[in-house]
C-alpha beads as a LAMMPS data file, in Angstrom:
LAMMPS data file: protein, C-alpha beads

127 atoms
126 bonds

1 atom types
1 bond types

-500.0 500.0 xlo xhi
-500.0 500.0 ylo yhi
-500.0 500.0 zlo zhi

Masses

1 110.0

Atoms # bond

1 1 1 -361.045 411.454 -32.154
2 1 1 -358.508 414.254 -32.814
3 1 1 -359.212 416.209 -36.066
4 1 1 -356.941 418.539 -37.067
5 1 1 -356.485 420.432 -40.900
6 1 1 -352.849 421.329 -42.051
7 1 1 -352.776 423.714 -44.216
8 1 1 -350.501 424.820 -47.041
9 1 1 -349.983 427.596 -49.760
10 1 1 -351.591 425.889 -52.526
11 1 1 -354.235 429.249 -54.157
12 1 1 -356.422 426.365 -54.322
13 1 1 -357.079 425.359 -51.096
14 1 1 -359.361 427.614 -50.109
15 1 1 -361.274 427.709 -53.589
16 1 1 -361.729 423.885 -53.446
17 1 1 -362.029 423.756 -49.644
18 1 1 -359.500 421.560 -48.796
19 1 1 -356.125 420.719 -46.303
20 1 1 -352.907 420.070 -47.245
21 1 1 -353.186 417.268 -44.568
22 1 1 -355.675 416.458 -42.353
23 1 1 -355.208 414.680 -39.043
24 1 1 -357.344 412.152 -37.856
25 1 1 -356.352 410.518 -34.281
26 1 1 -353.327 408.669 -35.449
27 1 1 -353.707 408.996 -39.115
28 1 1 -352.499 411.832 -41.781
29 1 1 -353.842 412.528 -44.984
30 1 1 -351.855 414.176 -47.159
31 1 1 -353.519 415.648 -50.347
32 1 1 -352.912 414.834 -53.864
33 1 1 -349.414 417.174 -53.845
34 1 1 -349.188 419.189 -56.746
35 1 1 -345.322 421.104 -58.049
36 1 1 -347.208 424.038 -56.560
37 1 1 -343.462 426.397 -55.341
38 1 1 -344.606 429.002 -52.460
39 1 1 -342.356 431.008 -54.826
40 1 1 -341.406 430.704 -58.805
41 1 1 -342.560 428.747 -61.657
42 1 1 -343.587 425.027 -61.191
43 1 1 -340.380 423.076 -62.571
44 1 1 -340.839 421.373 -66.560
45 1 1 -338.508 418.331 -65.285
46 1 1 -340.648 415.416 -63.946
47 1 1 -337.885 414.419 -61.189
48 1 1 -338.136 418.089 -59.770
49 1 1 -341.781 418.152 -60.055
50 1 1 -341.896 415.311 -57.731
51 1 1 -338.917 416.291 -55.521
52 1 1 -340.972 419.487 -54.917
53 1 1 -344.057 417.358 -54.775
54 1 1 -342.103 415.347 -52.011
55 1 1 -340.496 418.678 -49.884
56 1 1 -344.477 420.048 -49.680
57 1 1 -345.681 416.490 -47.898
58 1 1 -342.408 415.624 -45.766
59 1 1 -343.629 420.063 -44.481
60 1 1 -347.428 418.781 -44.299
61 1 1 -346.009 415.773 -42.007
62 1 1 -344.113 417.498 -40.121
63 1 1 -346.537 420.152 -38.667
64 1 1 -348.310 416.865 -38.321
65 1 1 -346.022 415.710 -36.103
66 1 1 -344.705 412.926 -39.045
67 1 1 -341.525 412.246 -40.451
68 1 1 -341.370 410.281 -43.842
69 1 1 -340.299 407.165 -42.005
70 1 1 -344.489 406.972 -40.815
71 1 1 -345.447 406.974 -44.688
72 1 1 -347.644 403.293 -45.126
73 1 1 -348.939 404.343 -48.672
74 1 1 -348.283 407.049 -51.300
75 1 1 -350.111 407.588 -54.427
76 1 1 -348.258 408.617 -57.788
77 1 1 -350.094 410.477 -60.908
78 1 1 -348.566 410.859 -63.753
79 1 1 -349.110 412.082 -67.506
80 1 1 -346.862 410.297 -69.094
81 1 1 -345.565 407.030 -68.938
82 1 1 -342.064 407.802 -69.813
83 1 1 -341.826 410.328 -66.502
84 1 1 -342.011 407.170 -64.690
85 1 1 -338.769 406.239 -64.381
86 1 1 -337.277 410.235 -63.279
87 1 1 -340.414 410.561 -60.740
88 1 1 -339.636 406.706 -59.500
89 1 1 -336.116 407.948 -59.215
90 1 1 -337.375 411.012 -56.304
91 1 1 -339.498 408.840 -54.841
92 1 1 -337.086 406.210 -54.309
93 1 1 -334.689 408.889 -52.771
94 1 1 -336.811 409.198 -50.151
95 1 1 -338.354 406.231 -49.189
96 1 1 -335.874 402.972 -50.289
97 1 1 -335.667 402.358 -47.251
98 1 1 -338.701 402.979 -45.785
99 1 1 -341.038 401.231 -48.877
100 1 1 -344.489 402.111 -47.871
101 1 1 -347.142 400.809 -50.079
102 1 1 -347.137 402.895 -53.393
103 1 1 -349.051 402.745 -56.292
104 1 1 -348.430 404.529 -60.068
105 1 1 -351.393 405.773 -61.890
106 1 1 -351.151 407.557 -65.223
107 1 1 -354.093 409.630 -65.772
108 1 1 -355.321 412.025 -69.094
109 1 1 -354.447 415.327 -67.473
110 1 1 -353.799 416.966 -64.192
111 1 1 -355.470 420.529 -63.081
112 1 1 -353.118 422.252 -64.441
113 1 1 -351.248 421.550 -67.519
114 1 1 -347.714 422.294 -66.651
115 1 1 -347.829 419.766 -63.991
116 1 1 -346.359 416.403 -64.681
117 1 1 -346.846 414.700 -61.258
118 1 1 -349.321 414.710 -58.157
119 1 1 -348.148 412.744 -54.996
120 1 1 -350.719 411.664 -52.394
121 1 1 -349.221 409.866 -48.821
122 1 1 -350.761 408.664 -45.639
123 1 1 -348.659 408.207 -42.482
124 1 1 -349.734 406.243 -39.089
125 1 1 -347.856 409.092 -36.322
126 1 1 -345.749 407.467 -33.762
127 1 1 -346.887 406.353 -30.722

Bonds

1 1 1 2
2 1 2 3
3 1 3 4
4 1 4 5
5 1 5 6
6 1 6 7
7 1 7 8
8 1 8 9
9 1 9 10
10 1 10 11
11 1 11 12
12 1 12 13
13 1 13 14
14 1 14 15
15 1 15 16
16 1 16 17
17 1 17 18
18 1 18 19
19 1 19 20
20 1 20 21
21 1 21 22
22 1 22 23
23 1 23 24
24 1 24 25
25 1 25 26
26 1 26 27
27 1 27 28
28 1 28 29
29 1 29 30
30 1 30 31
31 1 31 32
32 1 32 33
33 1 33 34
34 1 34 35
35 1 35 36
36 1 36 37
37 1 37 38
38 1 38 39
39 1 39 40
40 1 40 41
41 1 41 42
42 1 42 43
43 1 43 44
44 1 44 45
45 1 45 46
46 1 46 47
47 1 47 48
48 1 48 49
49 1 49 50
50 1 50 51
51 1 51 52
52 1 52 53
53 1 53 54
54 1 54 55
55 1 55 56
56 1 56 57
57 1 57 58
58 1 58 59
59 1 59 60
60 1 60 61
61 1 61 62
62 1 62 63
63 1 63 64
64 1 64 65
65 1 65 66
66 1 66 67
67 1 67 68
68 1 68 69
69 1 69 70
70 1 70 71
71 1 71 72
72 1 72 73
73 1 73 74
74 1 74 75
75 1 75 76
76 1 76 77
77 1 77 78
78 1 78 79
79 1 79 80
80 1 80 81
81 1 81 82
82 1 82 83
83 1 83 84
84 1 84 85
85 1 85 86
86 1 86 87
87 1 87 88
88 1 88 89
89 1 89 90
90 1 90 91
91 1 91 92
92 1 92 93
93 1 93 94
94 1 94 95
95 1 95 96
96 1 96 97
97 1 97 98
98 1 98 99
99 1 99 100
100 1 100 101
101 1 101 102
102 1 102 103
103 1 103 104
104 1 104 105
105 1 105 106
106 1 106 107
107 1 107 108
108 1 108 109
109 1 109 110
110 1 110 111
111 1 111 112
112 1 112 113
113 1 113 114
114 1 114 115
115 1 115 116
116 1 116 117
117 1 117 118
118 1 118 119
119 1 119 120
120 1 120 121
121 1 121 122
122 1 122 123
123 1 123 124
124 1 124 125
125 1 125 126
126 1 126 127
C-alpha cells in the first residue's frame, strides 16, 4: 500500500511530528486544520477561521491528488456553541452539494487560544 505524507506550513508539524495529510492507497487523512495563515494573524471571526481552515485542506487534497468533491467525512471543533451557525455557514459553502458525513464537536479549548475552529476531512481519491 502507497504511503505518502503531505505536508504543510503549520510550525507545529515538525514539533508534534505530524502531516498535513497523509496518503494511504486510496485514502487521505487530513489533520485536525487549524486558522494557521502561511502569512498574518489567525482571523477573530469564526466563519474566516473555518474558511481558512477549509482553503489549507482543499491545498492538502490537492497535492493529494483530491478535490473536495472526494470528502466522505469531516470533523468540526469548536469552542463555542454560538460559532456554530457562522462555521456551519463555510462549511456548507463548500460542500452542500457534496454532504459528506460531518460531525460538530464543541470541546473546552483548542491549542491555541485564538483559534475558534479545527476542521479534520477524509477523502476516498478517484479511481
Amino acid at each position: 500500500m502507497e504511503r505518502r505524507l503531505i505536508p504543510g506550513h503549520s510550525p507545529y508539524e515538525p514539533i508534534v511530528g505530524y502531516s498535513r495529510a497523509v496518503v494511504a492507497g486510496s485514502c487521505v487523512h487530513v489533520s485536525g486544520t487549524a486558522p494557521i495563515p502561511r502569512e498574518g494573524e489567525t482571523p477573530t471571526d469564526p466563519y474566516e477561521q473555518a474558511r481558512l481552515c477549509l482553503e489549507i485542506i482543499g491545498g492538502a487534497l490537492g497535492e493529494a491528488g483530491a478535490r473536495f468533491d472526494d470528502v466522505v467525512r469531516t470533523r468540526i471543533f469548536l469552542t463555542d456553541t454560538d460559532d456554530y451557525e457562522s462555521v456551519a455557514r463555510a462549511h456548507g459553502e463548500v460542500f452542500s452539494a457534496i454532504r459528506p458525513a460531518s460531525t460538530a464537536i464543541v470541546v473546552k479549548a483548542l491549542l491555541d487560544p485564538r483559534w475558534r475552529v479545527e476542521i479534520e476531512a477524509e477523502a476516498v481519491l478517484p479511481s
